[in-house]
N, C-alpha and C positions, 0 to 999 in steps of 0.2 A: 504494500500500500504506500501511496505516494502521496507528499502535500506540495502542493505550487510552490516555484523558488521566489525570492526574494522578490527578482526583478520581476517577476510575471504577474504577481497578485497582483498589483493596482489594474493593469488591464486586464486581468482575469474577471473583473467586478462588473458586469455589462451589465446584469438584471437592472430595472428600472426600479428604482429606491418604493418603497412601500409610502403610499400616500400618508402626511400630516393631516392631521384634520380637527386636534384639539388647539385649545386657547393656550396662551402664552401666561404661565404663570410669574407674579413679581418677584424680584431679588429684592431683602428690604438691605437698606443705604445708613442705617441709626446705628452708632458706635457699637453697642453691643451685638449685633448681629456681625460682626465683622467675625470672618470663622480663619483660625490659627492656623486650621488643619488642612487647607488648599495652598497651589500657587495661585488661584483661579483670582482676576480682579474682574469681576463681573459687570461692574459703573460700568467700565469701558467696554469690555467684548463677553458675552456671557453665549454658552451652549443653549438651543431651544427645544433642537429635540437632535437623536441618534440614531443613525439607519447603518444597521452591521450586516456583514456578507463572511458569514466566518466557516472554516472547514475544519472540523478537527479532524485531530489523530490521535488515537491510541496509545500506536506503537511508540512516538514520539512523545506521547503527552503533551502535545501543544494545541493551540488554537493562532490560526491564522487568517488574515482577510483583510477587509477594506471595513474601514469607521468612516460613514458620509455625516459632518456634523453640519448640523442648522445652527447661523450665530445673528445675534442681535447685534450691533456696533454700535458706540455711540460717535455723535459729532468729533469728527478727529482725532480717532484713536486708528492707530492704523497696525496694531497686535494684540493678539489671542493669545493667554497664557491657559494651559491646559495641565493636568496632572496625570504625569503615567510611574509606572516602578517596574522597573526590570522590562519595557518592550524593547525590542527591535526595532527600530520605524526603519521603511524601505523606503516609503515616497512620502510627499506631502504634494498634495494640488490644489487647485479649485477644481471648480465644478466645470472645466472645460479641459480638464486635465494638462495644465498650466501649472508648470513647477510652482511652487512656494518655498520661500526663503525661512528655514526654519532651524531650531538649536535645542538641543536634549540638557538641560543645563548639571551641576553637580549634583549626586544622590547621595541624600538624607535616609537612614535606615529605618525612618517611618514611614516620611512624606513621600519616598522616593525622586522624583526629578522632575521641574517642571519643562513643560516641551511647548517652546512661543514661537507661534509661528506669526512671521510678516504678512498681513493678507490681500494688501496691494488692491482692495475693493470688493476682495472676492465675499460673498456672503453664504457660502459653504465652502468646506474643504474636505478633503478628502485624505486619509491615513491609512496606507497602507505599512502591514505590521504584523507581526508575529510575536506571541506570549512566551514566558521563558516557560519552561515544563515545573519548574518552582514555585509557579503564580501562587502570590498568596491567598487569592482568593476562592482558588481551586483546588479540591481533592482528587486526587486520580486513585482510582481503586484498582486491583487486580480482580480478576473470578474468583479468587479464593477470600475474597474479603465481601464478596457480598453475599447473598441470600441464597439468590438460585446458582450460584457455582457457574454461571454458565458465562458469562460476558462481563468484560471491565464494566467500570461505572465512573462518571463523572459529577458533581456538584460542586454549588459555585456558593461560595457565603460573602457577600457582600459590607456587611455590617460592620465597622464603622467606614470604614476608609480603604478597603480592599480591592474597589473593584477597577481602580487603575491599573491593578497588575492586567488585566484582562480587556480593556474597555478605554483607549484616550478619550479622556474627556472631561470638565468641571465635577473633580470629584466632592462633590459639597453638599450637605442635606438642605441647605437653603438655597442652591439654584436648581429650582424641578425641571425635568425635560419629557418630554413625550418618547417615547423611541419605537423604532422595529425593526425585526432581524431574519435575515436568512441564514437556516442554519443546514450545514450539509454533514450528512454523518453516512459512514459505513453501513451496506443492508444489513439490516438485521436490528439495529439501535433504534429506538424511540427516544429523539429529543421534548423536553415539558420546557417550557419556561414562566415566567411570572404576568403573563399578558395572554392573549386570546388567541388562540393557537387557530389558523385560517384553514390547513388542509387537511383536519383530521390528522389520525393516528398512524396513519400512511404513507406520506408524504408523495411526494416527486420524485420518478425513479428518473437517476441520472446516470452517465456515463461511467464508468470505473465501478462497477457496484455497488453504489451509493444513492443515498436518498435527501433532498432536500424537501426543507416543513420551513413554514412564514407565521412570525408571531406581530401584535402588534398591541402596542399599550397605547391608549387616546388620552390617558387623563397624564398628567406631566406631574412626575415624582421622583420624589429624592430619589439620584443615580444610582444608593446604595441598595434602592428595591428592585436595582434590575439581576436575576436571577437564572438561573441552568441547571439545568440535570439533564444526564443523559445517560442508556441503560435496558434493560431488560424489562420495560417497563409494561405493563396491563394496567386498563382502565377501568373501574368498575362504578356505575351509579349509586348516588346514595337517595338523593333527590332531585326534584325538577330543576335547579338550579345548583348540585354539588355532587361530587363525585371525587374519587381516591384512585389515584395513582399508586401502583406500587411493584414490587414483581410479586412473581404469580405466586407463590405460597406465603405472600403475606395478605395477600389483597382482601380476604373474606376478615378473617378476623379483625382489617382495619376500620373495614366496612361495618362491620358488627359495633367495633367499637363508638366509632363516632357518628352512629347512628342520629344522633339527636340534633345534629347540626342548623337541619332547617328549622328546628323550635327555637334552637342560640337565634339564628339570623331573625325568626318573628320577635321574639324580644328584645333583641338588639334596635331593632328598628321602631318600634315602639316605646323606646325609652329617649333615644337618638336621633331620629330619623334615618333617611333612605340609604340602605345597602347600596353604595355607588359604581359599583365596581363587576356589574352583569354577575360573574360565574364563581363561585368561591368553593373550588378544586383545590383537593390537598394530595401530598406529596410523601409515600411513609420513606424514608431513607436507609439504606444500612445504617448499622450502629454508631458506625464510627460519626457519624454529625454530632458535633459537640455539644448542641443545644438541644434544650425540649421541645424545642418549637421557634421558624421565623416567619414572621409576616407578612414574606414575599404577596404583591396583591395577585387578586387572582387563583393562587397557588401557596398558600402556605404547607412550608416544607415542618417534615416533624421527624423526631427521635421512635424509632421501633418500641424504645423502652416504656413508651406514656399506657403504648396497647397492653393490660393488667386482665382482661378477658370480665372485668367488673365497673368500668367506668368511671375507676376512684380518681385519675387521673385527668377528668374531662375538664376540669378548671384550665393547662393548660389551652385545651379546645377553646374555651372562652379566651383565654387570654389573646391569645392571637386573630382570633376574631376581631376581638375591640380592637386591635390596631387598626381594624379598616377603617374605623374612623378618626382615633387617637393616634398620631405617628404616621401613618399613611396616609391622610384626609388631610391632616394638621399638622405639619411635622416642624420638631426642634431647628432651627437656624442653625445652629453651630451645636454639634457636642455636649457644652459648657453647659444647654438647657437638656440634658435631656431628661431629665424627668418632665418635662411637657410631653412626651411621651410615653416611657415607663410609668410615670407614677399615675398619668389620667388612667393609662390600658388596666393597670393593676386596679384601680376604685369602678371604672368598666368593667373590667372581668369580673366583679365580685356583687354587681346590679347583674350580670347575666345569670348568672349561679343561682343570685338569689327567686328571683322569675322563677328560674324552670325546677330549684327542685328544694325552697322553701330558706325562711331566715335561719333558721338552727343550723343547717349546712353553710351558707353566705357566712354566720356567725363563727363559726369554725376557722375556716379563711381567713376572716378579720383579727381574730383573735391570734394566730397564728401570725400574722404579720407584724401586730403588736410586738411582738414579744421578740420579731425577727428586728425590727427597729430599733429598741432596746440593746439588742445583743449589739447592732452593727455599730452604733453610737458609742458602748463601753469598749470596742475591740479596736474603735477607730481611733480613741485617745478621750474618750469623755466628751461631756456637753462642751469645753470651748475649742475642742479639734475642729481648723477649717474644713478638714473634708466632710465633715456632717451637715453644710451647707447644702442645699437644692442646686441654688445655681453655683454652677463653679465645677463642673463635670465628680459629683461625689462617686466616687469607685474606687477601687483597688484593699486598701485596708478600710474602705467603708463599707464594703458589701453591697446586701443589694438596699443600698438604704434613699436611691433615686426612687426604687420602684418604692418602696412601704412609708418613707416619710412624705414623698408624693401623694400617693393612695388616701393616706391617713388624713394629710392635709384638705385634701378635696372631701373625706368624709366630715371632718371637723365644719368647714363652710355648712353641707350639706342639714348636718343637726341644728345652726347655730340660724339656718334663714328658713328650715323646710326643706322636707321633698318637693314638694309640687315648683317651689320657688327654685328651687336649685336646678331641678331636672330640666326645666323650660328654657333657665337661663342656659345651661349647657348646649341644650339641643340648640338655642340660635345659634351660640358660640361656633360649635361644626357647622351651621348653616354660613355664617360671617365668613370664614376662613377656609373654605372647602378650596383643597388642593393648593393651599399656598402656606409657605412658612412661619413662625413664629418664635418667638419671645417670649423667654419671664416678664420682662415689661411691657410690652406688647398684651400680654396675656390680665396681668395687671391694671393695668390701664382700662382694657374693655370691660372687666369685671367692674372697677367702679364706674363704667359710664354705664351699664345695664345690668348691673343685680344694686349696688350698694348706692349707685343716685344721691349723693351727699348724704348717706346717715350717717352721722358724726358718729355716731353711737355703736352703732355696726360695723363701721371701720375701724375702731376701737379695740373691738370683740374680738374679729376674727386673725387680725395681729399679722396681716397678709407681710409685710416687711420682713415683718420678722420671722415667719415658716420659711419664705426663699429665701433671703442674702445672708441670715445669720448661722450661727451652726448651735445643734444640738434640738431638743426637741419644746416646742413652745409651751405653757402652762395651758393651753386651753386645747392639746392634745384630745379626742375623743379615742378612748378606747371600746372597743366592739369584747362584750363579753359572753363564751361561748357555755350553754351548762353541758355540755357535751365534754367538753377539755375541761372543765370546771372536776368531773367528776373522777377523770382520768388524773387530774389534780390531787383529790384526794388519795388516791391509791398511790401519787408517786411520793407522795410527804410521806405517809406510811411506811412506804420502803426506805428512804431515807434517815427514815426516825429509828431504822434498825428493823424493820418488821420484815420477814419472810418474801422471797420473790414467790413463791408458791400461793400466797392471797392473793395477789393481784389476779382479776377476773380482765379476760382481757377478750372472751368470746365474741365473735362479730364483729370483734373493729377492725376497722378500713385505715388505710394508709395514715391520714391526718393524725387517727387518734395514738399510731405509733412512733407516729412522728415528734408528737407531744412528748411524751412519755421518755425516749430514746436521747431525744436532744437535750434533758434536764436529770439524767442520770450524773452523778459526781462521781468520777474517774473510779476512786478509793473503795466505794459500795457498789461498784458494778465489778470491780475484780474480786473481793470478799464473796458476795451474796448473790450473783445473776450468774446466769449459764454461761458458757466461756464463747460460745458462737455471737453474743450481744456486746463482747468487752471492745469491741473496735467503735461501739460508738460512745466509750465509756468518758 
């Protein structure tokens, strides 16, 4: 099997680029949204949408092809700075296949390198390119690492800043782009990606025994939602509007699993408004995907490990859901916020829960979050560690305390004005800002011009300053208390207090309530007093 040489790929790319046809979403221009994590200056030249011609290989583990990008310019800027890491660029042109004057500049072992090219008026260009077989954004699997033993596998993880290894172009979550792509794979492979797949499950038989498939995303989003897998793939329906991807021996049980998905999307949407995004197709992966679950739109990719044959695991179902509206509807500007995504999805995930399967379960959750807050805050360095800040990218020795001090925060509002009040306001919120980036300030701002309206008193209350810019956890914290953990509570004092592992009744419980229990065991009494298969989580 062969991949186009260097010099051939740019004229190899003849197919006629897959029509745009969505809106041009804004870059916001306000100090804070200014993102660390790009070369990208967007004022001047910013990406609008990506039209990719890519072919892989295997045997190489590469991916190679033509990136046609659509760019905005402003008045007198006469270069595009774009972000890639580890490509090869072969050519640069315009759209009439007219060299462009362009420079791969020094590599940063995050950022990796930016690549400006001169554009001499042109208002597309075109990058012909090949990915190193390293890409970070990319897993290459052998048959022996996945499922059905029978075929290599490919996925793409995007999330945060990845997907330049694969993709020239404004890697930024605050400049959204539209894109579509032609992808040619070996007979026998089924390419999925995060957009609407045009030719079925089939594709276009091409020359060399190979098959090309055309995806195509209308609504313009963060670069990092653009996504790949490719593989042994079967499709199987779940509902009128959802369906799972997977290979063939895992496909019934995923199907089994996430059975409930259409009920998540009615409740979603009746809390939020409209599902935007047509078809919301999931993705099961080999094991090796490091996450529970990403948000890709479209296609949210997931962990084999969530499928429990019991459902206890469907919270992340929800959780990834909410992104379509939180994070993918709405997304963080830069990084530095993202709990405007994690921490809304996470108080989202936890109104879907509550919907389909009642508040003692949602209460569980919350409850659990609590206490994950708590832990992340003392682990992080205490209430005056800045990493327990919202805004300020909290992670690393903060845990996951974007998503739960988020969550928590949005639940605190929620008790302090109403449901009914809070819900409505939300829901405009995603109506306001559908498909364009955002701000803690930004986000701030709008809350007091449509929930808080000059209440002096309310503004007061809910201490909004102080849950994002400062660090640790505010006094007007709402904690969610579960009797379910309440009672798993008593049994773990008990042991504690020296009593026997043998009393604890622990019949019928589900993941959460072991999770309780497991996570507040003291090193000392689980080596003493608990069976030796439990001391790893001692």
């Amino acid at each position: 099997m062969r991949i186009l040489t260097l010099a051939a790929l740019l004229l190899a790319s003849t197919a006629p680029a897959l029509a745009q046809t969505a809106k041009v979403a804004p870059v916001l221009t306000t100090p804070e949204a200014k993102d660390v994590w790009t070369y990208a200056r967007p004022a001047e030249a910013r990406v609008t949408h990506v039209d990719l011609d890519l072919h892989l290989d295997f045997a190489a583990k590469t991916i190679s092809g033509v990136a046609v990008l659509d760019i905005e310019v402003a008045k007198g800027a006469k270069e595009i700075v774009l972000d890639t890491l580890d490509l090869n660029i072969a050519a640069v042109t315009n759209e009439n296949h007219v060299k462009l004057s362009h420079k791969v500049g020094p590599k940063d072992p995050q950022l990796g390198s930016p690549l400006t090219v001169q554009l001499d008026g042109a208002k597309k260009i075109r990058i012909a390119y090949v990915a190193s077989p390293g890409a970070r954004a990319l897993q290459w699997l052998t048959p022996e690492q996945t499922q059905s033993k029978t075929l290599p596998f490919l996925f793409s993880q995007g999330q945060s800043i990845n997907n330049r290894s694969w993709i020239p172009t404004q890697d930024s979550p605050g400049i959204r782009q539209t894109w579509s792509a032609t992808i040619t794979v070996p007979d026998g492979f089924v390419p999925v990606m995060s957009g609407q797949m045009l030719d079925g499950d089939k594709g276009e038989l091409v020359p060399h025994y190979r098959r090309k498939f055309r995806f195509r995303m209308d609504n313009p989003v963060p670069p990092y939602l653009i996504a790949i897998a490719v593989g042994d793939l079967k499709f199987k329906e779940v509902g009128p509007r959802t369906g799972v991807w997977a290979e063939a021996g895992m496909i019934d049980a995923a199907v089994s699993e996430f059975a409930d998905i259409e009920k998540m999307i009615d409740a979603a949407q009746a809390l939020y408004g409209p599902y935007r995004w047509g078809r919301y197709d999931m993705l099961v992966l080999p094991p090796s995907f490091p996450y529970g679950g990403m948000e890709n739109p479209n296609l949210t990719f997931f962990t084999p490990t969530i499928i429990t044959g019991d459902k206890s695991n469907t919270d992340v179902l929800a959780h990834e859901l909410a992104h379509s509206w939180s994070g993918n509807l709405v997304t963080n500007a830069t990084w530095a916020d993202g709990w405007l995504n994690e921490g809304f999805t996470t108080y989202f995930e936890n109104r879907i829960m509550e919907a389909l399967y009642g508040k003692e379960r949602a209460a569980i959750y919350s409850d659990l979050d609590y206490a994950g807050m708590l832990r992340d805050v003392k682990n992080a360095g205490g209430e005056a560690a800045p990493s327990t800040r919202l805004r300020g990218e909290p992670g690393g020795d903060a845990g996951q305390l974007a998503y739960l001090k988020g969550s928590i925060f949005l639940r605190t509002i929620e008790v302090a004005v109403g449901r009914t009040r809070w819900d409505a306001y939300l829901r405009g919120y995603f109506d306001r800002y559908a498909f364009q980036p955002q701000t803690s300030a930004g986000f701030l701002a709008d809350i007091r011009t449509h929930l808080i309206k000059g209440d002096k008193a309310l503004e007061a209350r809910l201490q909004l300053d102080r849950w994002v810019y400062q660090p640790g956890v505010p006094s007007n914290a709402v904690q969610v208390k579960s009797a379910t953990l309440a009672k798993v509570d008593a049994q773990l004092a008990a042991f504690n207090a020296g009593g026997p592992a043998s009393a604890i009744d622990a019949k019928g419980w589900q993941t959460q309530q072991w999770q309780r229990l497991l996570g507040n065991l003291p090193a000392s009494r689980a080596r003493r007093g608990w069976p030796s298969w439990t001391r790893r989580w001692g």
